[in-house]
C-alpha positions in Angstrom: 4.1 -19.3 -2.8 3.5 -15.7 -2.2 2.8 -14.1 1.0 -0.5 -12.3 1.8 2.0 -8.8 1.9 3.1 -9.1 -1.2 -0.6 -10.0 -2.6 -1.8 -6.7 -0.8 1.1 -5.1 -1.6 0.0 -5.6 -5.2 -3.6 -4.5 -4.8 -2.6 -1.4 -2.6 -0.2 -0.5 -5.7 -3.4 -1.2 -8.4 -5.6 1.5 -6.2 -3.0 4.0 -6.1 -2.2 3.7 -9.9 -5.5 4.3 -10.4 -6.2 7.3 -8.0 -2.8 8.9 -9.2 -4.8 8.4 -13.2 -7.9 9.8 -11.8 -6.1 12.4 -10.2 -7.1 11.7 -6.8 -5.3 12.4 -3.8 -6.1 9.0 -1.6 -3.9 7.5 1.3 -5.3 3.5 1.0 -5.4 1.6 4.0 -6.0 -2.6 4.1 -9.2 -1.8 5.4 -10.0 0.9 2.7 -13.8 -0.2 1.5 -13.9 -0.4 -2.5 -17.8 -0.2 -3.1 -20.4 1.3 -0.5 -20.5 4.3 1.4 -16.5 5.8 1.5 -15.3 3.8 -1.1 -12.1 5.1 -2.2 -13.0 4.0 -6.0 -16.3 5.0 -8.1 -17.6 1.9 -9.9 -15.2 2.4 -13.2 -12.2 2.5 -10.6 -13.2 -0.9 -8.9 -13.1 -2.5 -12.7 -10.1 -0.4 -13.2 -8.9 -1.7 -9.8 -9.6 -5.0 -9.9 -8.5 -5.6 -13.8 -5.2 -4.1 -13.3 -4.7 -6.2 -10.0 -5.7 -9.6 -11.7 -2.8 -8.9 -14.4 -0.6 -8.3 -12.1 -1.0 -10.9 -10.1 -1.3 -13.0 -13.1 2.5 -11.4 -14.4 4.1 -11.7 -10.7 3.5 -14.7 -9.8 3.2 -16.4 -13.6 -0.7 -18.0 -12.9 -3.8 -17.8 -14.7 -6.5 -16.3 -12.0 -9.9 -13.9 -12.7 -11.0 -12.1 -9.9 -14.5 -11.4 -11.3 -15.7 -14.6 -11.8 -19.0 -15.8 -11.5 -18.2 -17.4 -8.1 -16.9 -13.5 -6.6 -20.1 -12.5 -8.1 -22.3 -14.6 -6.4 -20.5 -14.9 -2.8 -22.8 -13.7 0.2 -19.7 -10.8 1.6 -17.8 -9.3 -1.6 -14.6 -9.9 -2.3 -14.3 -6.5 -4.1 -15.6 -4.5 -0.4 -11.9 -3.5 0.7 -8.8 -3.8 -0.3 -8.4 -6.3 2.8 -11.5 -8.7 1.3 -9.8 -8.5 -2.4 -6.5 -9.0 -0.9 -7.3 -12.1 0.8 -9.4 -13.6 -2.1 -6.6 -13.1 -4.1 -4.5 -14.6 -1.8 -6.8 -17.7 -1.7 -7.3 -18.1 -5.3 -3.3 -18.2 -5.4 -3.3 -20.8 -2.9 -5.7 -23.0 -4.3 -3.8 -22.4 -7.9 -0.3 -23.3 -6.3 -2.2 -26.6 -4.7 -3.7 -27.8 -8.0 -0.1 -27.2 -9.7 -0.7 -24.3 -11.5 1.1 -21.1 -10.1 
């Protein structure tokens, strides 16, 4: 099972791929908000974002998960708002997987 540091790890890694592509100069925190008012990301860099982290995860840790499912879409607090929410979706979806037998 993987550890919520390694998960955010991940996701920290997807938004400074993308800055460095966009040619942004960003330092990303956990709490770093991805949509809304200092979002490090415009709206193509949260798909960007979140695509990139989804195969990753998916490669690292050999599972199946999407990230922008109808579910994400239609929680009351976002899961895409900060790297912290995203992380710990992530890490949730993960756990679940690993509990069903899938990981």
């Amino acid at each position: 099972m993987p550890t919520r540091d390694q998960v955010k790890s991940l996701c920290l890694e997807c938004v400074r791929e993308y800055a460095e592509q966009a040619g942004l100069d960003l330092r990303v925190a956990d709490d770093a908000p991805l949509v809304g008012p200092g979002a490090v990301v415009d709206s193509l860099g949260l798909v960007m974002v979140v695509t990139g982290f989804e195969a990753k995860l998916n490669q690292t840790f050999d599972t199946q998960l999407v990230l922008a499912s109808e579910a994400a879409m239609s929680m009351n607090k976002s899961p895409f708002r900060s790297v912290a929410a995203l992380t710990d979706y992530a890490f949730a979806l993960l756990d679940t997987s690993a509990g069903t037998g899938r990981s």
